[in-house]
C-alpha positions, -999 to +999 in steps of 0.1 A: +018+118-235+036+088-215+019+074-187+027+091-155+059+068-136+047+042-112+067+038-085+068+017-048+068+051-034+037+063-057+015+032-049+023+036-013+011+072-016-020+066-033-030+036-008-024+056+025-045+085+008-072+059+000-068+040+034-074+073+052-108+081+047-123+045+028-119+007+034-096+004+010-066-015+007-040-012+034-005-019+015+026-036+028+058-051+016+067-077+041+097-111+041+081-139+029+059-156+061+072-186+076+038-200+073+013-193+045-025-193+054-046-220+042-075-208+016-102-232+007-122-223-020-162-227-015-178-233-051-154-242-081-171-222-110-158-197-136-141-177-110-124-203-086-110-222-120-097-198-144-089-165-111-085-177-077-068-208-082-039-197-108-040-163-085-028-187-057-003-203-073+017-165-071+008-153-034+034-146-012+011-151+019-012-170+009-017-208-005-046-232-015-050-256+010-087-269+001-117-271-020-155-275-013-180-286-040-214-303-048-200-322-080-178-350-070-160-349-105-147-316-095-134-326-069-111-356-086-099-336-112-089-299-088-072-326-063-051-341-091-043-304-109-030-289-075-021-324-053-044-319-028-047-348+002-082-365+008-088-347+042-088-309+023-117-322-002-152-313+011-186-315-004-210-283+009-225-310+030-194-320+050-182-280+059-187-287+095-157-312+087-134-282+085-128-277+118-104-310+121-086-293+095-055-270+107-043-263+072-073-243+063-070-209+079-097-193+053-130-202+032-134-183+003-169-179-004-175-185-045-207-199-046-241-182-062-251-151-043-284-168-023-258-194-005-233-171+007-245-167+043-253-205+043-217-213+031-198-183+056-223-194+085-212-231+083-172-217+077-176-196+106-188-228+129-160-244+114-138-218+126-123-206+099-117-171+086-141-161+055-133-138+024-162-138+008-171-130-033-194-095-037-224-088-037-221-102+001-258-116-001-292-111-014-308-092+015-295-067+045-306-091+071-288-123+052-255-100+054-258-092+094-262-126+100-228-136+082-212-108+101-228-119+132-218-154+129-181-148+121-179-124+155-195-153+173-165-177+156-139-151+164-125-150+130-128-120+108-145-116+075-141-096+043-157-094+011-141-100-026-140-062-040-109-066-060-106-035-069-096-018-040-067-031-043-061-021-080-034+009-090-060+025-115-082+028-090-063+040-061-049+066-087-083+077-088-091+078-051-055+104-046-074+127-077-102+128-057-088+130-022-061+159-035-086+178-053-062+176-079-088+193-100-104+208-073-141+196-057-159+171-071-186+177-084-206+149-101-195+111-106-207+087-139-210+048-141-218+018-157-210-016-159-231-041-186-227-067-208-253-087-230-257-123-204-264-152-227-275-188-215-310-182-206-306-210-175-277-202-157-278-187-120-278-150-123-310-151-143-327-169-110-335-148-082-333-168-056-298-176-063-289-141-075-311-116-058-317-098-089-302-088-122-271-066-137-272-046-100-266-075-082-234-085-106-222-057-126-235-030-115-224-033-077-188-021-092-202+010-102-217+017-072-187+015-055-167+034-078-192+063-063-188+053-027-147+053-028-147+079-054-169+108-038-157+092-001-188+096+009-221+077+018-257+089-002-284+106+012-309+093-010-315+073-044-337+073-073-339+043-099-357+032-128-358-004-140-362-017-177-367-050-194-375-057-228-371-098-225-399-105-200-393-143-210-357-143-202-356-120-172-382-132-152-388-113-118-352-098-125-345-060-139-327-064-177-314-030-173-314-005-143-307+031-141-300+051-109-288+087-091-274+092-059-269+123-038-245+128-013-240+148+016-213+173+002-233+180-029-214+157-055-243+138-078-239+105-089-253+083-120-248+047-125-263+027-153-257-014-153-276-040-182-276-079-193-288-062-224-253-050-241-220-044-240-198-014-242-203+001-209-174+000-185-165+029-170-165+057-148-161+095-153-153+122-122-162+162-132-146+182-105-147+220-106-112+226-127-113+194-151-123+160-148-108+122-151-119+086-156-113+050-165-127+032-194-120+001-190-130+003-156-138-028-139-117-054-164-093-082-143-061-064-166-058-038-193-074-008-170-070+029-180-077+062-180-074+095-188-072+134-176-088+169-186-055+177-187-039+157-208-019+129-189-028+090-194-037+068-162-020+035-170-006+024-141+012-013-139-014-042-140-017-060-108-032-097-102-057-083-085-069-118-064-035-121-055-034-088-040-068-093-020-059-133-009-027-115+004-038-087+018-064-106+042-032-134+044-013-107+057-042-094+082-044-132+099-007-131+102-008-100+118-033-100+137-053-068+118-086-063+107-097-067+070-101-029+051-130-046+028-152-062+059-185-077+060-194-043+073-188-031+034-207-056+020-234-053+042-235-010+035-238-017-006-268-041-001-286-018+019-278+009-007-290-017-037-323-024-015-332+012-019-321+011-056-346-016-061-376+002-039-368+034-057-371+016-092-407-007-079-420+027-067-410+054-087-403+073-062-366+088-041-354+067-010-341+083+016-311+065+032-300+071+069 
């Protein structure tokens, strides 16, 4: 069967439905702005050179105004790629430099996870906005203090979940929300893949917080949250690892359940150890529905207990964040993925991890 049509009016519909209840994406089709907001972007890895920057090359509200990196070579070559002036290039050191800077409106936040609040804090001081890459930090208390310092600053601050703003999965929220197939009843997901160089960052904990939970396996757990649109009750977690040479005070694979206050169950399953996992599955009382892939930066689909394909358009889906908090600055409106939503997953992942050291359910207020 074709995929079902995909239309302005569709999208529009599935984002209010979603923007009712969760923090999800708040969609608006605006003129283009006179002015563009400013991004910087904090840590020029993976992400920043082969996502963010290309992403920003195609926003309509949105424009890369300045980097900010520890590796000076970086720095020459991004400045001659995009034709960046001397004043917008800044070394972690020099953040506090920002604040002379009134082409950089926003620091996006693309360092490892253990220097996010040090990188926000000094953007903050600097005051300029922050978007900032998930997981938001490696502790509860490391996350309040970013969202502290940004309402100190005055400026606002969200977090990087991408897919909130992602077609497939707003599809998947109206399901839900419409009871299309009537209550939900229980939610599966995962999100692995086997990690290879032994040295890089997300096998250090201090930099990382932990393993697949902290990379992967925080999209599966919000799958649940915006799926079920609710908040557990209480978690139970188990934690393997097979390579005790190669992960090192981290968990190589980690399996947990969540319950949640209407009754709907939850399991979520992440891993460094293999691949193949990438996906989510909803049973509801009259059929069910899914993606698989799930979490992928293009090519996500799904399908129905009924029949019908879920293949909606694919999206840039770091344009359509950078945007959407481009558009909230213009407007004056507060972020739909804030600090506040990082900050709610960490202290969900903390119990995941006391749950898996003890053995034992966590009860979460």
């Amino acid at each position: 069967m074709n995929p079902p049509p995909f239309s302005r009016r569709h999208f529009l519909k599935a984002a209010t439905l979603a923007a009712a209840s969760l923090p999800f994406v708040n969609v608006t089709f605006a003129a283009e702005p006179k002015k563009k907001i400013g991004f910087a972007l904090c840590g020029l890895g993976s992400l920043s050179t082969y996502q963010l920057a290309p992403a920003l090359q195609h926003t309509q509200f949105a424009r890369l105004a300045g980097i900010i990196t520890g590796t000076p070579t970086k720095a020459k070559r991004w400045q001659t790629k995009y034709n960046l002036p001397d004043r917008s290039i800044y070394s972690y050191d020099t953040m506090a430099q920002l604040a002379d800077n009134p082409d950089i409106d926003v620091v996006y936040v693309v360092t490892p996870n253990g220097l996010h609040a040090d990188h926000t804090i000094a953007a903050a001081k600097a005051g300029k906005h922050v978007l900032c890459e998930k997981p938001m930090e490696i502790s509860a208390a490391k996350c309040q203090q970013m969202i502290d310092a940004c309402k100190t600053a005055g400026k606002q601050l969200a977090i990087g979940y991408r897919l909130h703003f992602e077609p497939n999965h707003l599809e998947c929220v109206r399901l839900a929300r419409e009871k299309v197939f009537g209550n939900l009843k229980s939610i599966e997901a995962g999100f692995g893949f086997p990690i290879g160089d032994p040295k890089q960052w997300r096998l250090n904990r201090a930099l990382s917080g932990g393993g697949p939970m902290m990379d992967v396996g925080i999209y599966a757990l919000q799958a649940m949250r915006y799926l079920s649109g609710e908040e557990p009750v209480s978690v139970t977690a188990n934690a393997t690892t097979t390579d005790k040479e190669k992960f090192r005070g981290i968990e190589e694979s980690l399996a947990w359940s969540m319950k949640f206050p209407s009754g709907v169950s939850a399991s979520g399953m992440t891993t460094y150890a293999f691949g193949g996992i990438n996906r989510f599955n909803v049973t509801a009382e009259h059929g069910s529905f899914g993606l698989e892939p799930a979490y992928n930066y293009g090519g996500i689909r799904g399908t129905r207990s009924d029949g019908k394909i879920i293949e909606l358009p694919n999206i840039d889906q770091f344009a359509a964040e950078m945007d959407d908090f481009a558009q909230c600055i213009l407007e004056n409106r507060p972020t739909r993925v804030p600090g506040e939503e990082g900050l709610r997953d960490m202290k969900i992942i903390t119990a995941i991890y006391e749950s898996a050291r003890t053995g034992k359910p966590v009860e979460l207020s």
